[in-house]
N, C-alpha and C positions, 0 to 999 in steps of 0.2 A: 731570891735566896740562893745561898752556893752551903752546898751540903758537903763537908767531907768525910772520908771511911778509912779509920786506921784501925789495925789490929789483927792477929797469926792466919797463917795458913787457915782456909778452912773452918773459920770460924764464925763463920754465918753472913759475911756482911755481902754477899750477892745476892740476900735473900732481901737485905733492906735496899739494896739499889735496885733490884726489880721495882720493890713496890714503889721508889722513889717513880722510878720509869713510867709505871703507871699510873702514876700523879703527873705525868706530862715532864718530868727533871729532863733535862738534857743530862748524857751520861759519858767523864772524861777519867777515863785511865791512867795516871802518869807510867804506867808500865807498858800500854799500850806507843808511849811518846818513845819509851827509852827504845823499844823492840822498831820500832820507825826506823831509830837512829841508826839503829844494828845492822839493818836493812841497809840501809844509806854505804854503811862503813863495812859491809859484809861480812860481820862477826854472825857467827853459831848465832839461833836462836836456843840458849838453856836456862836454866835459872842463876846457876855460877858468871856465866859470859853476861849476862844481862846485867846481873846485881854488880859487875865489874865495872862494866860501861858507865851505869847509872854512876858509881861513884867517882869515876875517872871524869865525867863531864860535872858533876857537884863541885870536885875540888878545882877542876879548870876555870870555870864561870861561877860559884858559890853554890852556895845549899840551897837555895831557892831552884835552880836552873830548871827543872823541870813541872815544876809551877808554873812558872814564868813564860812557859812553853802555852801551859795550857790557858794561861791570864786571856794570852791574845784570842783565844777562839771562844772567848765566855762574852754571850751578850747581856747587857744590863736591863734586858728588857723581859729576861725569861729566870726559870729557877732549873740550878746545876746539880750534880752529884759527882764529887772526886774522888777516885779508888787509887789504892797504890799507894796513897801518903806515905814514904818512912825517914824520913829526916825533919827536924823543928824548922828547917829552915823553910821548907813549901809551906808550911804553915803561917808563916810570916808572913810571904808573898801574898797566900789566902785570906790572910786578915784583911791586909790592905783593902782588897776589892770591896769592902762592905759586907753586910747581913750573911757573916759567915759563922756556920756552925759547926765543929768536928765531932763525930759519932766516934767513938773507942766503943770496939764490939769485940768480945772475948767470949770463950768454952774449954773448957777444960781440956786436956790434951789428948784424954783416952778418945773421947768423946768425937773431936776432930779426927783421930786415925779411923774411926770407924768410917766418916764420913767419907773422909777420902777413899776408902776401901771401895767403898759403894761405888761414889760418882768416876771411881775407874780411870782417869786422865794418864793417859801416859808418861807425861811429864812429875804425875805427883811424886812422893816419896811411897815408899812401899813398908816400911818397919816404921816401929814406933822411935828407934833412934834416927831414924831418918828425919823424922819433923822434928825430933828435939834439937837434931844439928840445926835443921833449917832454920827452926825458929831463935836458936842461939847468935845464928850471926845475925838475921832480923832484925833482935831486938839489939844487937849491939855491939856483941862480945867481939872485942879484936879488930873493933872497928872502929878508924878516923871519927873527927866531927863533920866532915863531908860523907862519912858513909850508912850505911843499916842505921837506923836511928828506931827504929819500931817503940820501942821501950817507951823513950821521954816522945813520943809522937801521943800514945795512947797517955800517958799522963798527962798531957796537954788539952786533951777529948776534955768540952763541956758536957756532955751527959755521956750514959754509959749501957752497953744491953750487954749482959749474962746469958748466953746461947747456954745454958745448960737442961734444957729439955726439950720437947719436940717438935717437928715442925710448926706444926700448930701454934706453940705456948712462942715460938720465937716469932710467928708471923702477928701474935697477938702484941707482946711485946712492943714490935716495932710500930704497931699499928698506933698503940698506947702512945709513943714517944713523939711520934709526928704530928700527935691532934698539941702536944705540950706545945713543940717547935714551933705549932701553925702552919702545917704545910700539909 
């Protein structure tokens, strides 16, 4: 089974690819692929420089391209989990392979800045217009069809978890959704 995770900053979905993980998933990044690339071509690691690249290799080789990255390292003998989705076109890619499912995982925005508050990452945003920008190019706004796609990624999501209450109620949640899935 190839599980994929779209949806905002901070929005709970490393909490379902743990548990994937510890359901034995192998676990593939396409963010991880891009930040490779970066490395490769010695561009900044930041989230601007990254989401740049990302789009700049989309429109050079298609929407897919960094699916397609991660296609080759998927074996068809074990069960996957992909992070990072944000364009329809890795999606496609994703279909192709078989017994593919997309998780769209969303919370509310207050909800998220708290989080991020907490888990502290240097890299996060620090104000609450900070994740609204972020999450406005994310999902879209001012962006190509090779670029941020977040938006139509998560409308694309066969089922869906509501991160709107606590760890708990979201580990229950996801617990709920994976007995549905079968995994």
């Amino acid at each position: 089974m190839i599980i994929g995770v779209t949806g905002p900053i901070a929005s709970g979905k490393s909490v379902l690819i743990e548990m994937l993980i510890e359901k034995g998933f192998i676990s593939f990044g396409l963010s991880n692929e891009v930040r490779e690339e970066a490395n490769k071509q010695g561009i900044a690691i930041n989230r601007k420089a990254l989401q740049d690249l990302g789009n700049a290799m989309r429109e050079k080789y298609g929407s897919g391209y960094w699916a397609e990255r991660i296609a080759s390292k998927i074996s068809a003998d074990k069960n996957h989990v992909i992070d990072g989705i944000r364009n329809p076109g890795e999606i496609e890619v994703l279909k192709k392979l078989g017994n593919f499912v997309l998780i769209g995982v969303d919370a509310p925005v207050e909800k998220r800045f708290q989080w991020i508050l907490a888990r502290n990452k240097d890299s996060d945003p620090k104000t609450l217009e900070e994740i609204r920008a972020i999450d406005s190019r994310d999902r879209g706004a001012g962006e190509l069809s090779h670029g941020q796609q977040s938006a139509k990624c998560y409308e694309m999501a066969d089922v869906f978890i509501q991160n709107d209450g606590s760890f708990e109620d979201l580990a229950r949640k996801v617990s709920e959704l994976l007995e549905t899935i079968k995994c």
